[in-house]
C-alpha positions in Angstrom: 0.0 0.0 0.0 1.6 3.1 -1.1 2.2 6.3 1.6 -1.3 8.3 0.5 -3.6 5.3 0.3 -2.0 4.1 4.2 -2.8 8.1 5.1 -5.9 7.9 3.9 -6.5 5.0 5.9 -5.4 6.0 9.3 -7.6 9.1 8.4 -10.8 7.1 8.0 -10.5 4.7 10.8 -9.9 8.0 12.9 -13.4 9.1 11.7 -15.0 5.7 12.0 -13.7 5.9 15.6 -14.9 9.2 16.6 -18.3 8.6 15.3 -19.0 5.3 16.6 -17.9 6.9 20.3 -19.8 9.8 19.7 -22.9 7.6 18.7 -22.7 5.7 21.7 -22.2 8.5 23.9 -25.1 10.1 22.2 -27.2 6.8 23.4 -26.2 7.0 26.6 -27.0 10.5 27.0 -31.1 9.4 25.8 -30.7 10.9 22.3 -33.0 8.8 19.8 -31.4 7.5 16.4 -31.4 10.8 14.4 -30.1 13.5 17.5 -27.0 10.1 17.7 -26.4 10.1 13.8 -25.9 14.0 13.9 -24.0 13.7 17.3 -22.0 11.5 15.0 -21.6 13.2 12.0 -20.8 16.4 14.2 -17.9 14.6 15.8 -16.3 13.7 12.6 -16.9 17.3 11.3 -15.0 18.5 14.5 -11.9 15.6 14.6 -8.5 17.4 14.9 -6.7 16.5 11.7 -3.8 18.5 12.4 -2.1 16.5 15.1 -3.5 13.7 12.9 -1.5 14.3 9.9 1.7 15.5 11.8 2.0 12.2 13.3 1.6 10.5 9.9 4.2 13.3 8.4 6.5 12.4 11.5 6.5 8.9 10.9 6.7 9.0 7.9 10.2 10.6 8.6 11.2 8.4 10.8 11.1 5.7 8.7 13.2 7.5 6.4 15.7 7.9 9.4 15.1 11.7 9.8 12.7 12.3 12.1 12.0 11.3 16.0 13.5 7.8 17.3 10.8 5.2 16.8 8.7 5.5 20.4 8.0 8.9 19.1 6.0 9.6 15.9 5.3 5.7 15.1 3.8 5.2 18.6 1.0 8.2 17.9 -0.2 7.5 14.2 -0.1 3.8 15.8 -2.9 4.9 18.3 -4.6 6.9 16.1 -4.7 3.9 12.8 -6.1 1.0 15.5 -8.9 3.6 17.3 -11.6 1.8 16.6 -10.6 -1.1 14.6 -11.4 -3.5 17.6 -14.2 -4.9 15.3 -17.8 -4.2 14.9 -20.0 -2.8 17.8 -23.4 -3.9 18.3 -25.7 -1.1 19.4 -28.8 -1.2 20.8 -31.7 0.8 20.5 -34.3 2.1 21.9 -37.5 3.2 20.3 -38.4 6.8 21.4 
């Protein structure tokens, strides 16, 4: 997988996991379906891409041998590529 499709990657499993934590934070605060999808949809709109793609510009680096020593850079876009790739949640919900 070349550098921009492994970017784009870590990107949208940082969305996936800000919306599915949003959506069930949205549940557990009462909101029906629709008030969870936009709680959703608003905490993608809002995800900090900036330290997103420095970490993936710092790693990248590193793995060139110019950047920070591997516990640094690698460690960060590491946390950010596996949030929310534990597998599928199961949500339940209740009619309002």
């Amino acid at each position: 997988m070349d550098a921009h499709m492994q970017t784009a990657e870590v990107v949208r499993q940082a969305c996936i996991a800000a919306a599915l934590q949003a959506y069930e934070d949205a549940g557990v605060s009462g909101l029906c379906h629709e008030g969870r999808w936009e709680y959703a949809v608003d905490a993608m709109r809002g995800l900090p891409l900036c330290p997103l793609v420095q970490a993936l510009l710092l790693a990248a680096e590193d793995e060139e041998g110019e950047g920070l020593p591997s516990s640094g850079a690698r460690a960060a876009t590491q946390d950010s590529a596996n949030a929310g790739v534990a597998g599928p949640r199961h949500h339940t919900t209740e009619e309002v």
